[in-house]
C-alpha positions as CSV (number, residue, x, y, z in Angstrom):
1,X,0.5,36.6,0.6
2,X,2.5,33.0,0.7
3,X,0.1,30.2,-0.9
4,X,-1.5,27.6,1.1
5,X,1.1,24.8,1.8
6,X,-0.6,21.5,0.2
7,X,-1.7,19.2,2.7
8,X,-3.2,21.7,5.3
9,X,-7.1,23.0,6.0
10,X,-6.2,26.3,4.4
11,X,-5.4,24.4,0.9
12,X,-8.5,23.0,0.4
13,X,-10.6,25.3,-2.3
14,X,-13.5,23.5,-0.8
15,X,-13.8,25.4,2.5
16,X,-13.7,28.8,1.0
17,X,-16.0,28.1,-1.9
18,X,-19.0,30.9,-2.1
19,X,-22.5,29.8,-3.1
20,X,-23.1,29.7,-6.3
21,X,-26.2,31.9,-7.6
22,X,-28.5,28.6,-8.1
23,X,-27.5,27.6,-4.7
24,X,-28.7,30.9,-3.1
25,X,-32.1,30.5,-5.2
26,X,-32.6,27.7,-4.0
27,X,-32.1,28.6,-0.3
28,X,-34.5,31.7,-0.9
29,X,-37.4,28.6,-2.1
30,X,-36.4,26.6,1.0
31,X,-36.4,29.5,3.3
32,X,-40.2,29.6,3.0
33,X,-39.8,26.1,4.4
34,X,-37.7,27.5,7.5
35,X,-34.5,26.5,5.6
36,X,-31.8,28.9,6.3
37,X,-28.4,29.3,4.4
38,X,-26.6,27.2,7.3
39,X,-28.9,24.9,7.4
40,X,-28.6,24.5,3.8
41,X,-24.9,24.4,3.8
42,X,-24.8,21.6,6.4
43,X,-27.2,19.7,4.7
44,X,-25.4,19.8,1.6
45,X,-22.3,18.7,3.7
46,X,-23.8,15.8,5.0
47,X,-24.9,14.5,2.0
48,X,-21.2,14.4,0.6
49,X,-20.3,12.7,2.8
50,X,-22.9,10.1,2.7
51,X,-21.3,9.3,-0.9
52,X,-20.2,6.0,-1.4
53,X,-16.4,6.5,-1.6
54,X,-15.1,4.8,-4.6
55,X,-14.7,0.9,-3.9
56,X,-11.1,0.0,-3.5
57,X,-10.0,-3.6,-3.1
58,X,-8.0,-4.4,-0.2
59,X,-4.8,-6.5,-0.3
60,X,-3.7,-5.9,3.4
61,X,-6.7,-7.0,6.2
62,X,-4.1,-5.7,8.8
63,X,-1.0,-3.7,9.6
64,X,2.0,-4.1,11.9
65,X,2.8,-0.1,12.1
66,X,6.4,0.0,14.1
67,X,7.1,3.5,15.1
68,X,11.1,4.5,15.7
69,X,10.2,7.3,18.4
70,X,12.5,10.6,18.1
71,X,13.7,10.2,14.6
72,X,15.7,7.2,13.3
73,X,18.8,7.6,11.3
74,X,18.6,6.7,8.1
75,X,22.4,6.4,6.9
76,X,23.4,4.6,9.8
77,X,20.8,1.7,9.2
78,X,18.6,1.1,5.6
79,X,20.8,3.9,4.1
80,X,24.5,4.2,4.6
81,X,26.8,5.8,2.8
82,X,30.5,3.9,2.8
83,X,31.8,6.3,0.1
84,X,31.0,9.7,2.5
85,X,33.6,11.5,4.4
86,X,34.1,10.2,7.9
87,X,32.0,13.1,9.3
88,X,29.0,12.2,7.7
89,X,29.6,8.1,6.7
90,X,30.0,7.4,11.0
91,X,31.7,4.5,12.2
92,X,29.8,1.5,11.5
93,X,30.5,-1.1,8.6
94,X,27.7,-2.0,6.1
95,X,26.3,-5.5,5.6
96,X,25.3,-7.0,2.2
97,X,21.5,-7.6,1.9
98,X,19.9,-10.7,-0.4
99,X,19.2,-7.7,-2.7
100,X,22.6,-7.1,-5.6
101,X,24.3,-4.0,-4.8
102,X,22.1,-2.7,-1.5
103,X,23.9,-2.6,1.5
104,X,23.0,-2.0,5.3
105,X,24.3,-0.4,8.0
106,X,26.0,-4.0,10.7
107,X,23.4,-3.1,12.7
108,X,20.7,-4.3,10.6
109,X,22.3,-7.6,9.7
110,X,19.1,-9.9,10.6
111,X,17.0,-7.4,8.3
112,X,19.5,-7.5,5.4
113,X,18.9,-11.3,5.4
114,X,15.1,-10.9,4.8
115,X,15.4,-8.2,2.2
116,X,14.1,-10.0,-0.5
117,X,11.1,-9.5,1.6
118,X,11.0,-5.8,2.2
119,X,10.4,-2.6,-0.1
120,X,12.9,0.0,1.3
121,X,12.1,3.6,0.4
122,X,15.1,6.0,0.7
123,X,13.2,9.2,-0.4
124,X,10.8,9.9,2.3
125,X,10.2,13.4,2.5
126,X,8.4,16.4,4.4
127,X,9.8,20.1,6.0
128,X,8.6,19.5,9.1
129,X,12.0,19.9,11.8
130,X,9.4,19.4,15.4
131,X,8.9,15.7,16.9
132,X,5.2,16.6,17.4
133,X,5.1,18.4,13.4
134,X,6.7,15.9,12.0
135,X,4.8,12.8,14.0
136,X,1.5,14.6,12.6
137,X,2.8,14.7,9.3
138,X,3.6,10.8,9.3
139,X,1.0,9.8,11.0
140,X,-2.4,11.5,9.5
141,X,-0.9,12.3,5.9
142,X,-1.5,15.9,6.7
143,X,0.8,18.6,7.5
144,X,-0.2,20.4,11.2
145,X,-3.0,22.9,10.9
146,X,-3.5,25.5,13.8
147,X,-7.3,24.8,13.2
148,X,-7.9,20.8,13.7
149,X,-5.8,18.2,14.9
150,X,-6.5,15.3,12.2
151,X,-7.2,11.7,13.1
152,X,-4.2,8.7,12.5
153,X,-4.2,6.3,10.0
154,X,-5.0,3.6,12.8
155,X,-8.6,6.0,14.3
156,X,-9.6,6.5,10.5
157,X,-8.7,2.6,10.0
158,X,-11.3,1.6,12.9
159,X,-13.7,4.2,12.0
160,X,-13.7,2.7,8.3
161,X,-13.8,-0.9,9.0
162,X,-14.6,-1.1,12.6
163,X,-14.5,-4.1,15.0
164,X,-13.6,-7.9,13.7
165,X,-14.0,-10.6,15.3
166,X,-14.4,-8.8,19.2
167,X,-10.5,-7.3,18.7
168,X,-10.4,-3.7,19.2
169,X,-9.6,-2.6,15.6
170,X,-6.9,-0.2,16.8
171,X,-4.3,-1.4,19.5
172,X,-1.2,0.9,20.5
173,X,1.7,-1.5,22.5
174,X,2.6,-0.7,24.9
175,X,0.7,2.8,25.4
176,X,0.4,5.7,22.6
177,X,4.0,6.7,21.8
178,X,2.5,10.2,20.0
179,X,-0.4,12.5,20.5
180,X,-1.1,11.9,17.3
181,X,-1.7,8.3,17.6
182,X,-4.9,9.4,18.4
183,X,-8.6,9.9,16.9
184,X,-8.3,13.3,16.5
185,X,-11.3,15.2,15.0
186,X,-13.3,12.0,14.9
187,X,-15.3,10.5,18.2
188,X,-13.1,9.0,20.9
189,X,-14.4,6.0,20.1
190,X,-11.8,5.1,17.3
191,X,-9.0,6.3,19.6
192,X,-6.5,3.3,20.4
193,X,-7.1,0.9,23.0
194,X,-3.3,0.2,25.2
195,X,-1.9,-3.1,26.6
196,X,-0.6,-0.2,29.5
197,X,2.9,-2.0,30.1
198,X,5.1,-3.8,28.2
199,X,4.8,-7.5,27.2
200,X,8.0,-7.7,28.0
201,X,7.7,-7.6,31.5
202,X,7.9,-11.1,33.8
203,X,4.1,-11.8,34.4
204,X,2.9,-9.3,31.7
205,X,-1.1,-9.2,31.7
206,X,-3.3,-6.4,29.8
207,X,-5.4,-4.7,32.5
208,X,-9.1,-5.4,32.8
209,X,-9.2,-8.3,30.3
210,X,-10.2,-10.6,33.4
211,X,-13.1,-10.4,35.7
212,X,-12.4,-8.4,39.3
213,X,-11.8,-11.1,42.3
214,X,-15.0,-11.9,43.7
215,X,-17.2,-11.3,40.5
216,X,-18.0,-14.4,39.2
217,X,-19.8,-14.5,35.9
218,X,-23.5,-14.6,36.7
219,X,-22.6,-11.3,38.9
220,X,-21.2,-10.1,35.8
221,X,-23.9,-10.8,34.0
222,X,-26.1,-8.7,36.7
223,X,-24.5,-5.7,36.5
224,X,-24.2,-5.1,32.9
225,X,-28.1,-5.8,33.2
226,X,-28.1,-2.8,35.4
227,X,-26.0,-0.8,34.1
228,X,-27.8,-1.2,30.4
229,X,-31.2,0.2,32.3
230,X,-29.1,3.2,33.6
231,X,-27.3,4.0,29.8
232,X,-31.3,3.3,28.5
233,X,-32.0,6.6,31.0
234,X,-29.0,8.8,29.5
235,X,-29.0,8.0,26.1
236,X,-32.9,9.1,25.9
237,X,-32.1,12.2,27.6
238,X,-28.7,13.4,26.6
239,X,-26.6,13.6,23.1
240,X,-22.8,13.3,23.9
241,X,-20.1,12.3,22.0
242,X,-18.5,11.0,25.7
243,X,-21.4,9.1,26.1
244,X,-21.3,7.6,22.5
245,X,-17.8,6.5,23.0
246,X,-17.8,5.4,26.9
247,X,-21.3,3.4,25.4
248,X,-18.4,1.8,22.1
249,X,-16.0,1.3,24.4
250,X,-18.3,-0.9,27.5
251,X,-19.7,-2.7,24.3
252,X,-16.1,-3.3,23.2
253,X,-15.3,-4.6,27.0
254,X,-17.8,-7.0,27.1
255,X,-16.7,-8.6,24.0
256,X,-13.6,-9.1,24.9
257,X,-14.5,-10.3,28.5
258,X,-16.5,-12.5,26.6
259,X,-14.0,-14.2,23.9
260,X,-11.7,-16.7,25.1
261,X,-9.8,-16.1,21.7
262,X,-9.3,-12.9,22.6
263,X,-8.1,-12.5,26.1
264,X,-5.8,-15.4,24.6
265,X,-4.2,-12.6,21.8
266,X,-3.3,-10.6,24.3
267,X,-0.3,-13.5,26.4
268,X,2.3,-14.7,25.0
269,X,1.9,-17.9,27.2
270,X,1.2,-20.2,24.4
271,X,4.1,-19.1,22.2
272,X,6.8,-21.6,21.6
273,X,10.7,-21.2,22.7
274,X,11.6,-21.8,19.2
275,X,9.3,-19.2,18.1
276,X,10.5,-16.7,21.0
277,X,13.9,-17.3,19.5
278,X,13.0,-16.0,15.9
279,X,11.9,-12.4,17.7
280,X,15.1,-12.6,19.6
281,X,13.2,-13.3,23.0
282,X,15.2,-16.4,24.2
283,X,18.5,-18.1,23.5
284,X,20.7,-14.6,23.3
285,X,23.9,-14.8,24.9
286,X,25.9,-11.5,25.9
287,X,25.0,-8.0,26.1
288,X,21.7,-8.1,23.4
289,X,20.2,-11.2,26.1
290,X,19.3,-8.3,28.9
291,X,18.4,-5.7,26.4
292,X,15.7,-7.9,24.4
293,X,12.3,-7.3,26.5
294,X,11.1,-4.8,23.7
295,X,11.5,-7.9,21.1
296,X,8.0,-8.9,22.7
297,X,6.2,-6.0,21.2
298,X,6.8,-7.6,17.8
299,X,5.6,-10.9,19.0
300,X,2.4,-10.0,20.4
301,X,1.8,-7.6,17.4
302,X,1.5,-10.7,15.6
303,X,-0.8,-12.3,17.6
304,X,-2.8,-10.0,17.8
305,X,-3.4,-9.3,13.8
306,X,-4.1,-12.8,13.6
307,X,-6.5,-12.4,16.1
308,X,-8.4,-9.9,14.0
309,X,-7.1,-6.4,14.9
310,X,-7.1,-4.4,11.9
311,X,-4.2,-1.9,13.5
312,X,-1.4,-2.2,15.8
313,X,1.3,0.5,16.6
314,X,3.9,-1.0,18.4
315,X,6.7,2.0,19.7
316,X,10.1,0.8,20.0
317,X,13.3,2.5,21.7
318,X,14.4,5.9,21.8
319,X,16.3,7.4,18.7
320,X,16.5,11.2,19.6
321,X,20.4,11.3,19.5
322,X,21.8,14.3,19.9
323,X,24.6,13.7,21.7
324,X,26.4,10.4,21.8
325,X,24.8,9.1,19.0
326,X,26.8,5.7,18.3
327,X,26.4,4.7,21.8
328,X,22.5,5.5,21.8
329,X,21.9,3.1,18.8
330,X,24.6,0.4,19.8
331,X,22.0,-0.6,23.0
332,X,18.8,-0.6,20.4
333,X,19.3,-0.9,17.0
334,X,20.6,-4.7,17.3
335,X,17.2,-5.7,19.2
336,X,15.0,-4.2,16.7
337,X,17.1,-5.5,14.2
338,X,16.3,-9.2,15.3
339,X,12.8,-8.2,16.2
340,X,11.9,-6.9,12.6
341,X,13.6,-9.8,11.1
342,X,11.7,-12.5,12.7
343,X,8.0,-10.5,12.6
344,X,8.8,-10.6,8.5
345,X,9.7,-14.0,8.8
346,X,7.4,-15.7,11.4
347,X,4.1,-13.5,9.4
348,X,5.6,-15.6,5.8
349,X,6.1,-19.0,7.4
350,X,2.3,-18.3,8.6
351,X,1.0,-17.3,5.4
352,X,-0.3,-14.1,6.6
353,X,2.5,-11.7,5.4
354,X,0.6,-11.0,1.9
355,X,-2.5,-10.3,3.8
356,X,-0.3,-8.1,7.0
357,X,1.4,-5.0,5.6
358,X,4.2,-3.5,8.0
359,X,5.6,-0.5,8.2
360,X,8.2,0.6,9.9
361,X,8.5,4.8,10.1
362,X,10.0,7.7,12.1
363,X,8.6,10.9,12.4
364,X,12.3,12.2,10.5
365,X,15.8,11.5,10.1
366,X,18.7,12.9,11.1
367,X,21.4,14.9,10.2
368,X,23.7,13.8,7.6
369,X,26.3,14.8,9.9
370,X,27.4,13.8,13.1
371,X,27.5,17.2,15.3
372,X,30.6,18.5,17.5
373,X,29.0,16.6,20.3
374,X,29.3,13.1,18.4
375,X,25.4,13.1,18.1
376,X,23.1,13.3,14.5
377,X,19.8,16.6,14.7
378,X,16.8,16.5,13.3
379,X,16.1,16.2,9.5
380,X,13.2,15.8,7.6
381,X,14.1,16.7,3.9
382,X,15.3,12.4,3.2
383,X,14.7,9.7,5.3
384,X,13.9,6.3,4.8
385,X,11.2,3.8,5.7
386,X,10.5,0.2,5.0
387,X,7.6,-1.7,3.9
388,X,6.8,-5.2,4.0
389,X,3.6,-7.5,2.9
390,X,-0.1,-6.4,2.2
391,X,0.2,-5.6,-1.1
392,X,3.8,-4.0,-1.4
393,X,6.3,-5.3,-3.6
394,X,8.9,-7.4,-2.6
395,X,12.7,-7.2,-2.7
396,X,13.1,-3.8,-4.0
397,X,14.8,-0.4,-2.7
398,X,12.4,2.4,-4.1
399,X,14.0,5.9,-4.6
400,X,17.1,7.1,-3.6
401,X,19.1,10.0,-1.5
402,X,22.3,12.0,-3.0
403,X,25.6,10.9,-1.7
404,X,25.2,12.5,1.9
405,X,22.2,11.1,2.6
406,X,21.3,14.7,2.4
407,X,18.6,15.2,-0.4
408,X,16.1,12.8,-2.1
409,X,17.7,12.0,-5.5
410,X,15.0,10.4,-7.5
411,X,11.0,9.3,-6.6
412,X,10.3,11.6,-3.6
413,X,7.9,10.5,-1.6
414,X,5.9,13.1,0.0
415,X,3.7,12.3,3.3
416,X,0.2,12.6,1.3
417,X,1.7,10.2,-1.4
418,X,2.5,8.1,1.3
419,X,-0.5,7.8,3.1
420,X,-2.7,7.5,0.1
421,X,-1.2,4.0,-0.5
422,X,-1.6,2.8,3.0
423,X,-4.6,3.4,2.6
424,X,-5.3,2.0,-0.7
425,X,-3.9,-1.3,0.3
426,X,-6.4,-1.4,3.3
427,X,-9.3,-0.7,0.6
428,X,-10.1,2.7,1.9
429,X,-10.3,5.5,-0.6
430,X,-8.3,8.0,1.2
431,X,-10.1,11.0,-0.9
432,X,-13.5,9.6,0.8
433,X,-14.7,12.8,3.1
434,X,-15.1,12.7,6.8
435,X,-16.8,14.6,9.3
436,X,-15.3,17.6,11.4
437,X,-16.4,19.4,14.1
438,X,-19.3,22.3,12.9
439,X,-20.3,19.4,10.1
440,X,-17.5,20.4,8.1
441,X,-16.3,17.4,5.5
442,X,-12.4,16.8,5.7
443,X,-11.2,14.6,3.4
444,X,-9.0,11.7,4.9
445,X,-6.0,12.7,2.7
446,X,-6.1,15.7,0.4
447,X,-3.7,16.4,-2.6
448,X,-2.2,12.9,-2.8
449,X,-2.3,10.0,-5.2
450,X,-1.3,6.0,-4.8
451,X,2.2,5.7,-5.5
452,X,2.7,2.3,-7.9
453,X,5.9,1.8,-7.9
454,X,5.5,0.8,-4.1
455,X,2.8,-1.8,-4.9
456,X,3.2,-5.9,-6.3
């Protein structure tokens, strides 16, 4: 029999642990109380997790999480190889960054200029070869488990530190790009809230942040009275997780109904030509001008952090390139090249990039060579992913892949590795346990430490 792969359910010693003989002694005392062994076991599981998780200081109040949907390609933007054969190397040039020695792919020309800036990591790593496997993977620190679907980094984020300031803690923009952007085993209620279109649109406006035509605010003000007196009715007679959540998620409404500040965070209205320009919004000539609407993602990511969201997922583009490859990432890779580059800079002219950590991921590469059909496959054994602000160091390329882009080379960095850092910049000890269904505790990350070398 195979042993458990690290990172799953069936790894955990925890959930397989008999009772010890002093336990069972204990339950035959308590039994005379109506205790029973369940019972006792829950109990005992509730309590854990009632422990106060060792205190971590936070460095990063919010993140900018950019997710490259399909699986980005690492040689062909943050890690080329100019030195490769042509089969594997592709056509593009590479660009010199501010860092000595590191070079990008053309296509990332903006970003190179703001490297100084970034950590890159060229040695992310997992075995996972499925979009939806390898989104889990990079999204809860845990590799997929037949038995629970576990939450993402932005549901444990709002279930940790929950609202601020009326801003839904989590935000996905424009919608969800991953099951697994989602709360998981943990209540709905610390599942994303979605803009539901794209800010890029003429007349963008996030649904239901204004009142109904009609509904003026003392009519407002009438029916929430009502409908408190109704939720007063159900909540004394039924116990429902829906009901929990639809109760978080009306309380979360009026809020933001309420705030001024934050109906504002979610328009671009007040944002200024010159700063449009930085995201590459305005002042574009050529082909990039009528490709540029998902620059506005960025943009509004940043207002919306400095509203007091704790977590924003912005999905950009579409990087599953199996065929035609070159001409897939000629139409995108430019915009989010310009995009990135003027989040990183606008967040450090604002003073808020040491307090806003960004991360830009994938859910895998891609093949280190380009297929019969001109196109790059899935590949998960190196990739790379770049981090910027909240506590990460700056100006610094952080392991390495072998001369095909092929293999990690030196400081693998695994997806529980990964997410233990994350986590430990947002002051949440990721060995802290949670809750799952049947009362079982789940720790947020399992088998995983803080990597240093990523960290200022």
């Amino acid at each position: 029999m195979s042993a458990p792969q690290p990172g799953t359910w069936n790894a955990d010693p925890a959930h397989f642990a008999r009772p010890t003989r002093r336990d069972l002694i204990r339950v035959g005392w308590l039994g005379g109380l109506g205790l029973s062994l369940g019972g006792f076991l829950k109990m005992e599981a509730a309590a854990r997790a009632a422990e106060p998780a060792n205190k971590v200081e936070a460095k990063a109040k919010s993140v900018i999480h950019i997710y490259l949907q399909g699986g980005f390609a690492h040689m062909d933007s943050f890690d080329p190889k100019p030195d490769a054969p042509a089969e594997y190397r592709g056509i593009l040039d590479t660009v010199a960054t501010k860092l000595p020695g590191v070079r990008f792919s053309e296509h990332m020309a903006k970003t190179a200029a703001v490297a100084d800036k970034l950590t890159v990591v060229r040695s992310m790593t997992h075995t996972e070869v499925d979009h939806s496997r390898g989104e889990h993977s990079m999204f809860t620190g845990y590799r997929p488990s037949p038995a629970l679907t576990y939450p993402s980094m932005g549901s444990v984020t709002a279930q940790q530190l929950g609202v601020r300031n009326d801003m839904p803690p989590y935000i996905v923009v424009p919608t969800a790009g991953s099951q697994y952007l989602n709360s998981g085993y943990l209540s709905n209620q610390y599942g994303p809230f979605a803009l539901g279109t794209d800010p890029g649109r003429p007349g963008f406006a996030v649904r239901d942040l204004a009142l109904p035509r009609g509904v003026d605010d003392a009519r407002f003000a009438a029916r929430k009275e009502w409908k408190e007196l109704v939720d007063d009715h159900f909540a004394k007679t039924e116990k429902d997780d829906q009901l929990a959540a639809m109760d978080s998620f009306y309380q979360r409404a009026y809020g933001m109904l309420n705030s001024p500040t934050v109906r504002d965070a979610f328009s671009l209205k007040n944002e200024t030509e010159e700063t449009k320009k930085l995201y590459g919004m305005a002042g574009l000539t050529g082909p990039l001008a009528f490709r540029n609407g998902g620059a506005a993602r960025f943009l509004i990511a940043r207002r919306l952090v400095e509203a007091g969201a704790r977590f924003v997922t912005v999905t950009f583009g579409s990087w599953d390139t199996h065929a035609f490859h070159y001409n897939g990432i000629q139409t995108q890779m430019p915009v989010l090249d310009v995009a990135l580059a003027g989040l990183v800079t606008d967040l450090d002219q604002r003073g808020l990039l040491d307090s806003t950590l960004i991360v830009v991921n994938s859910e895998f590469g891609r093949t280190p060579k380009v297929n019969a059909g001109g196109g790059r496959d899935h590949w998960p054994r190196v990739f790379s992913v770049v981090l910027a602000g909240g506590g990460i160091k700056r100006g610094q390329v952080y392991g390495s892949s072998d001369a095909l882009a092929a293999e990690p080379t030196k400081n693998a960095l695994g997806v529980e590795d990964y997410a233990h850092t994350l986590y430990h910049l947002l002051g949440i000890d990721a060995k802290k346990d949670l809750m799952s269904p049947g009362n079982r505790p789940q720790q947020i990350v399992m088998n995983g430490k803080v990597v240093k070398g990523l960290l200022a």
